[in-house]
C-alpha positions in Angstrom: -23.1 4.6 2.9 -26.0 2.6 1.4 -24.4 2.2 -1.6 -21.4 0.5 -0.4 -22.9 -1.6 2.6 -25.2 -4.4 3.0 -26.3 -3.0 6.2 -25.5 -0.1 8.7 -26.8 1.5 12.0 -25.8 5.3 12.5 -23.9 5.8 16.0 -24.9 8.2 18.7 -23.4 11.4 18.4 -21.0 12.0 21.6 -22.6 13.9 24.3 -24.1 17.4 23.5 -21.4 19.9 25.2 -23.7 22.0 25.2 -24.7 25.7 23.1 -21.1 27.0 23.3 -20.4 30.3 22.7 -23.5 32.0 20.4 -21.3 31.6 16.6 -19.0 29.4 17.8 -15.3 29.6 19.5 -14.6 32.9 17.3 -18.3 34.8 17.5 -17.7 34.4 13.9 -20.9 36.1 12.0 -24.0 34.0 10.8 -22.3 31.0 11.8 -25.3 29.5 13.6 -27.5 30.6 10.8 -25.0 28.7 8.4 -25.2 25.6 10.8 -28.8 25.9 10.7 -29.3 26.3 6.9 -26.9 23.4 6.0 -28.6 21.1 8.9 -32.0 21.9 7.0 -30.9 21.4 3.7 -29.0 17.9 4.7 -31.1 17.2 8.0 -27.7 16.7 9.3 -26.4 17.6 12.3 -22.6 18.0 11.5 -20.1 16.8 8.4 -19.7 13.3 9.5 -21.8 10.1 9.6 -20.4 7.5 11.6 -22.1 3.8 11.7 -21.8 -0.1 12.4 -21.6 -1.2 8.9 -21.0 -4.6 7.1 -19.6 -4.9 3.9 -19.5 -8.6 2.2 -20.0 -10.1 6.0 -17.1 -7.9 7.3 -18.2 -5.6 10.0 -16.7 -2.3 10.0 -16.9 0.9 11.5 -17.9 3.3 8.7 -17.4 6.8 8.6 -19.0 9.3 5.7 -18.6 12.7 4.7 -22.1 15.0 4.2 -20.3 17.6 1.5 -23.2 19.5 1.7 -22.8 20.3 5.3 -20.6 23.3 4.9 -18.3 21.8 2.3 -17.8 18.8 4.5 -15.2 21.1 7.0 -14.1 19.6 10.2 -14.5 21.2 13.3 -14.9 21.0 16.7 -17.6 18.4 17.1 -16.3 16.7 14.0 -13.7 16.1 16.0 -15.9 14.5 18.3 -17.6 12.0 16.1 -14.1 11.0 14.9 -12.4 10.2 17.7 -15.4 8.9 19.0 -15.3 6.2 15.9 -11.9 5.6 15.9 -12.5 4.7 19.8 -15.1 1.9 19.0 -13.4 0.5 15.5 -10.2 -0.2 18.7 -12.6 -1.4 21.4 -14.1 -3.9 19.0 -11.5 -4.5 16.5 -12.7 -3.4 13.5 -11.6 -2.1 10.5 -12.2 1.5 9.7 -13.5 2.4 6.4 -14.1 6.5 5.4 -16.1 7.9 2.7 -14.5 11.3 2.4 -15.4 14.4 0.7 -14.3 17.5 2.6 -12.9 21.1 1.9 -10.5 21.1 5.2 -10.9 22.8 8.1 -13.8 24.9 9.1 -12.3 28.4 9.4 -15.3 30.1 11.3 -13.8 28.2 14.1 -10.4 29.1 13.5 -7.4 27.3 15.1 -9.7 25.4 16.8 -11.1 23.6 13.7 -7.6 23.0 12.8 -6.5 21.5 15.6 -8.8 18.9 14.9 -6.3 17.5 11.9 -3.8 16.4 15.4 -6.6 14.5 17.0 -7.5 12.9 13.8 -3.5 12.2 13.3 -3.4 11.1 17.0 -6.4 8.3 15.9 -4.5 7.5 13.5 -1.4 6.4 15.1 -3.5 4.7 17.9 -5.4 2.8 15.3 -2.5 1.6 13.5 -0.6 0.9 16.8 -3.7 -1.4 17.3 -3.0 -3.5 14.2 -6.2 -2.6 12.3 -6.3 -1.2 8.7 -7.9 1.6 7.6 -9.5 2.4 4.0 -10.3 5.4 2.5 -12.5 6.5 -0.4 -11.5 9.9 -2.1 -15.1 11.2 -3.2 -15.1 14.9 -5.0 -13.7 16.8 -3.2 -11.1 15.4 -1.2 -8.6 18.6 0.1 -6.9 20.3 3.0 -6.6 18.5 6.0 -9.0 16.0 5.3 -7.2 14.8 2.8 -3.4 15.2 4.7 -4.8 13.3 7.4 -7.9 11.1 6.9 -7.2 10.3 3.5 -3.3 10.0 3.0 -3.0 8.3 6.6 -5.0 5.1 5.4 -3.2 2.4 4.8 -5.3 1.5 0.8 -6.5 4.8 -0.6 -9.2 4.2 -3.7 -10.8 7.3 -5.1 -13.2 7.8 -7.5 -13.1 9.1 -11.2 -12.1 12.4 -11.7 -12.3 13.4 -8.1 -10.6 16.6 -6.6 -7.8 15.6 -4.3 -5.1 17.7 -3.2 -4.0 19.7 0.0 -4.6 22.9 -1.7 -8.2 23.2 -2.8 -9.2 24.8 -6.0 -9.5 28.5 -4.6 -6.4 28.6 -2.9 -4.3 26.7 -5.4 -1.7 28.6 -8.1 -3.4 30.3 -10.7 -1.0 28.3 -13.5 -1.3 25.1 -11.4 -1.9 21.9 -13.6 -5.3 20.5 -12.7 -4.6 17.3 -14.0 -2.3 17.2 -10.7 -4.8 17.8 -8.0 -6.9 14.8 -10.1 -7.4 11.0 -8.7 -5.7 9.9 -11.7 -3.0 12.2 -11.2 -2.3 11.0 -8.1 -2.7 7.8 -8.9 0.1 8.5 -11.7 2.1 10.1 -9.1 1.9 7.3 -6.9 -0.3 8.7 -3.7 -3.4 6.4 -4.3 -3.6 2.7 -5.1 -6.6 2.9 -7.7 -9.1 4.7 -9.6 -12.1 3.0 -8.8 -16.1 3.6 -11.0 -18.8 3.6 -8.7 -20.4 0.8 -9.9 -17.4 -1.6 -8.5 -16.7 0.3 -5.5 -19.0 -2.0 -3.4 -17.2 -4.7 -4.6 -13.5 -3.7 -4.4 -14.1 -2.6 -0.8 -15.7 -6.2 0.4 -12.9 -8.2 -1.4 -10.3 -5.9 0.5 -11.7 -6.4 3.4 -11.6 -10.3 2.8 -8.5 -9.7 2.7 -7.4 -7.5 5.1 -10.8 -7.9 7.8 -9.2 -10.8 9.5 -6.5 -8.7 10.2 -6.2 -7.1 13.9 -6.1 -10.0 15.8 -5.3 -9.6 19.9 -1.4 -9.2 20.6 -1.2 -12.7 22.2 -2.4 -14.2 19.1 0.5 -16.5 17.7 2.4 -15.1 14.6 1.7 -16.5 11.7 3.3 -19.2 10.0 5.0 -18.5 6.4 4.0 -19.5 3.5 5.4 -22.4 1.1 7.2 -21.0 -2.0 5.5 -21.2 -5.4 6.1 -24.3 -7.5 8.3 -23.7 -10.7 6.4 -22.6 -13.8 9.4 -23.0 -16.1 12.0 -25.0 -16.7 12.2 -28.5 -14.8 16.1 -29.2 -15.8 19.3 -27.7 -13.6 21.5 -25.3 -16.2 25.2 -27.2 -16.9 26.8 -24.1 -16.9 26.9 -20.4 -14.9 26.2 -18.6 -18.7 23.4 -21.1 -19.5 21.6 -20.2 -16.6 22.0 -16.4 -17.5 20.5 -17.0 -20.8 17.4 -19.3 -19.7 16.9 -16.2 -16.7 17.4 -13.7 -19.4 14.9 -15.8 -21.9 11.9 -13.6 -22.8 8.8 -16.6 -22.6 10.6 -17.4 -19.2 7.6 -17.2 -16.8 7.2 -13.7 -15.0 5.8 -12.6 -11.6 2.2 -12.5 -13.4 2.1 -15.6 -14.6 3.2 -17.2 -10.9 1.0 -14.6 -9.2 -2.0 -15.7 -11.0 -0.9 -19.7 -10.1 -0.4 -18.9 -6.7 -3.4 -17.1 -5.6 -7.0 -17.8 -5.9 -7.5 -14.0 -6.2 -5.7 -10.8 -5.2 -5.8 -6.9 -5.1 -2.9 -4.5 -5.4 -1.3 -1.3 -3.8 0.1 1.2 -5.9 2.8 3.9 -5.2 5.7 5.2 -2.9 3.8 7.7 -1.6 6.5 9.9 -2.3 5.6 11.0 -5.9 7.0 7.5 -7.9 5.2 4.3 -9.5 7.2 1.6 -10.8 5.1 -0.2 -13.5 8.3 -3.4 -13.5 7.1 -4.3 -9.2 3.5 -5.9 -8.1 2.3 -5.6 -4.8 -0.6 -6.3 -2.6 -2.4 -9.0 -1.2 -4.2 -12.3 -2.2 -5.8 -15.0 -1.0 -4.4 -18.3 -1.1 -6.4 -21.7 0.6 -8.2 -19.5 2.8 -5.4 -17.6 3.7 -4.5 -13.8 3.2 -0.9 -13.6 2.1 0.9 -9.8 1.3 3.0 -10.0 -1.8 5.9 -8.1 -3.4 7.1 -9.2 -7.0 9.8 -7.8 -9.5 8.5 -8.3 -12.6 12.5 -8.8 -14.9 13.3 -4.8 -15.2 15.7 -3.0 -13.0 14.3 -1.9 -9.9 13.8 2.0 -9.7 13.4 4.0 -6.2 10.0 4.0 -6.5 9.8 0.2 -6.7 11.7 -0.4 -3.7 9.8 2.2 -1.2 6.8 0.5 -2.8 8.1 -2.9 -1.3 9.0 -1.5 1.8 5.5 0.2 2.7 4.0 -3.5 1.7 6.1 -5.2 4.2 5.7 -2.6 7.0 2.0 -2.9 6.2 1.9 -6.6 6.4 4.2 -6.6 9.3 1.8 -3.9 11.2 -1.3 -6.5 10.2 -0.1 -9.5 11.1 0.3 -10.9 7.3 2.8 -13.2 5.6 4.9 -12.5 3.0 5.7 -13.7 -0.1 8.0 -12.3 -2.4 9.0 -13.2 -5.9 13.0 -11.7 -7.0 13.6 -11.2 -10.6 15.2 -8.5 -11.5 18.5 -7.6 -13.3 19.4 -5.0 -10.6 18.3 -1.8 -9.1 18.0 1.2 -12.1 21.7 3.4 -11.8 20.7 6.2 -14.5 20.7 9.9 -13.2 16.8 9.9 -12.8 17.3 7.0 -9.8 20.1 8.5 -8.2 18.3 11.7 -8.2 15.7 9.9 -6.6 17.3 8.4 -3.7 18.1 5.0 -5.2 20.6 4.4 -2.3 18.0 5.3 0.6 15.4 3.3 -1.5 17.1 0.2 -1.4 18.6 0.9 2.0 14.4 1.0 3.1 13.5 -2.1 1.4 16.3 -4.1 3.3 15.5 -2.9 6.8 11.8 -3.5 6.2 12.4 -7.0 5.8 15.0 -7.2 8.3 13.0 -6.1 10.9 9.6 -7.8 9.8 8.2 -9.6 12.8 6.0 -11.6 10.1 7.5 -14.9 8.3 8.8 -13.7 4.7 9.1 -16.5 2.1 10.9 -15.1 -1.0 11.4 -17.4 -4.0 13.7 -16.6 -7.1 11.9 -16.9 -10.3 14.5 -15.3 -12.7 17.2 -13.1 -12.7 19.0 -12.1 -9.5 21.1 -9.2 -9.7 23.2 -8.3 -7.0 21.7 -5.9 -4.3 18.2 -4.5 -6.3 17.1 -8.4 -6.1 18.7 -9.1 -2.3 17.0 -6.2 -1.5 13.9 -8.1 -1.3 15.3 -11.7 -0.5 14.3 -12.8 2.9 16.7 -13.8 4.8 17.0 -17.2 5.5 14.1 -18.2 3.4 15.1 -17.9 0.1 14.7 -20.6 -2.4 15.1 -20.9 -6.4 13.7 -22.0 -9.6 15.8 -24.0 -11.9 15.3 -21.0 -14.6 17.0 -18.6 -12.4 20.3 -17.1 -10.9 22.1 -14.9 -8.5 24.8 -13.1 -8.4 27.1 -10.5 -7.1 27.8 -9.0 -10.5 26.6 -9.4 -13.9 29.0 -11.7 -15.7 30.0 -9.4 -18.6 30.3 -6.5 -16.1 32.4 -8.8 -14.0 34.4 -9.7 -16.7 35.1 -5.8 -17.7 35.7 -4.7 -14.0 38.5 -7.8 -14.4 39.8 -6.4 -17.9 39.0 -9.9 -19.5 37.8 -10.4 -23.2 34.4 -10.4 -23.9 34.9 -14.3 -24.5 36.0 -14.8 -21.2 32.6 -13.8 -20.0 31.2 -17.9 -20.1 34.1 -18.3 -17.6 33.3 -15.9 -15.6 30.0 -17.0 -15.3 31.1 -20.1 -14.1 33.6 -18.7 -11.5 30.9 -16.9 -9.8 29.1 -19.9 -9.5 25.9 -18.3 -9.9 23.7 -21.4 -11.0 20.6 -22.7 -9.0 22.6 -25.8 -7.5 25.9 -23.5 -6.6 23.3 -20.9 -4.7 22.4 -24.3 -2.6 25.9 -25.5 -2.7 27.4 -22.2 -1.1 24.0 -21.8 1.4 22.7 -19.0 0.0 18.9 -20.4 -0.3 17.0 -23.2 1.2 16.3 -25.4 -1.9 15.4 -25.4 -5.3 11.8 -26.1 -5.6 10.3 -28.6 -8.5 7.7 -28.0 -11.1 3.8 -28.4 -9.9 
């Protein structure tokens, strides 16, 4: 906790209910003696720490694991402490950040240890229903229920080098079981963390998140944000003449990418990584940045096809935006959503399907701009309705052109027609209503 704050004041435990049954809820053996021990070795009275903390001049309610307390276990009056934390981060508003390192569930209380994962769940949800984001730090170990509920039911996970994190700790797991998969970087591979983080830049990645995200929270009847102005162009300042000539310029590999209009647009920014559902997709960029002052939530394609991954990637950055109170901005460039076998087999359909009800049903203003290539439904997938607008370098349409022309049995040189039929140029898109404007160079 000192490491990572500027300052901090330990909260009251909740009230003592009393000495219980002698060995707890299950007269299980020693237990008292093992309370004892670990309370003299730590001078700790249970697993958890909860303070007031600030981080970077954001105040925070800061939770913190004590490993050495029996393995970090939750029980009973773990329970306690957490609830009771998640209770004040509501009543005051505050974000919730946890230090975790934990074994699971304390099993010499039984069910009634592992009950505690519902309560923590049920914090959860209340916490989130509040509008307030939640960070977690995956310390070594980071397993069982700790990890399925305080851990993978924050809205940014970072974890630290090499850490153990998995539901199944390493007495439980498979014999054969790949280590390398209950890892940080594993997971982070795997898409269920958003970054590896040293120790040494932990205090700082945490206080620029919560510049970003700290302001989030604000009371229910504060007015909705505004959205955000689109980027200016980067590229090219001149309308194509024809439908194919705006393919090629789109299609042009020292066109400007989501990088280069990311870094123009934001003063500074940090990412999210992962579907949570076992997926990365390096070709999509999301997170959040700062721009005049302003946090702003982000979702570029970065010019590949779009795989499953991608899109649930999108869709949990809207939701989360959406839940906080942020703007969006996206950035479309993409030659469609991936078809091979691997991105049926993993739910391109319901992937795609996600991204478009996310932004449908965004309370938050979403300002998508078209930087590239727009191809068919992967890059309306993450157009906002209504607020769509267009670089000259860039076009959108239903089809590729030369898949067009093949679907119409046309020769290959008929493709430049085509082109031009499906009026797919920046000026057609504006001509036919489909975005806002065309916005000019900086």
């Amino acid at each position: 906790m000192a490491a990572v704050s500027d300052s901090s004041v330990e909260l009251p435990a909740p009230g003592d209910p009393g000495p219980g049954r002698p060995d707890g809820p299950l007269g299980w053996r020693g237990y008292d003696a093992s309370r004892a021990r670990a309370h003299a070795r730590t001078g700790e009275d249970e697993s958890v720490v909860a303070a007031l903390a600030t981080l970077g001049g954001t105040e925070v309610v800061l939770l913190s694991f004590e490993f050495g307390y029996l393995g970090g276990s939750l029980g009973e009056r773990t329970g306690d402490r957490l609830e009771a934390a998640y209770t004040l981060a509501r009543e005051r508003r505050l974000p919730l950040v946890s230090l975790i390192a934990t074994g699971g569930s304390r099993m010499q209380e039984g069910m009634r240890a592992l009950a505690q994962l519902q309560r923590v769940a049920g914090q959860w949800a209340l916490h989130r229903a509040a509008g307030l984001p939640g960070i977690a730090v995956l310390r070594d170990p980071t397993t069982g229920g700790g990890w399925a509920t305080l851990g993978a039911g924050a809205d940014v996970l970072l974890a630290l080098p090499g850490a153990q994190i998995g539901f199944a700790g390493s007495r439980v797991r498979p014999a054969d079981a790949d280590p390398h998969a209950y890892s940080a970087e594993g997971q982070l591979a795997a898409g269920q963390i958003d970054a590896v983080v040293p120790p040494d830049r932990l205090r700082g990645t945490l206080q620029r998140w919560l510049r970003l995200l700290g302001g989030a929270g604000k009371p229910a009847a504060a007015a909705p944000p505004g959205p955000v102005p689109p980027p200016s162009a980067l590229g090219e300042r001149e309308l194509p003449e024809t439908g194919w000539r705006a393919v090629v310029r789109a299609r042009d590999a020292r066109r400007p990418r989501a990088e280069a209009y990311l870094r123009a647009y934001f003063d500074d920014r940090e990412e999210i990584s992962g579907d949570r559902c076992g997926g990365v997709d390096s070709g999509i960029r999301c997170g959040f940045g700062h721009r005049d002052g302003r946090t702003v939530a982000f979702a570029a394609q970065c010019g590949t096809a779009t795989r499953p991954a991608g899109f649930r990637t999108a869709a949990r950055l809207v939701r989360l935006a959406d839940r906080l109170g942020i703007p969006v901005l996206t950035l479309v460039d993409t030659p469609g959503a991936a078809n091979d076998a691997a991105a049926e087999r993993a739910g391109a359909g319901a992937a795609i399907a996600d991204a478009f009800a996310a932004l449908a049903s965004a309370r938050v203003p979403i300002t998508s701009l078209l930087i590239g290539e727009g191809g068919s439904g992967g890059a309306l997938a993450l157009a906002a309705p209504g607020n769509l607008w267009a670089t000259p370098d860039s076009y959108f349409s239903v089809i590729a052109p030369e898949l067009a022309a093949a679907i119409l049995k046309r020769d290959a040189q008929e493709v430049h027609h085509t082109a031009d039929q499906l009026r797919i140029r920046p000026q057609d898109l504006l001509d036919l209503g489909v975005i806002r404007g065309i916005v000019p160079p900086a």
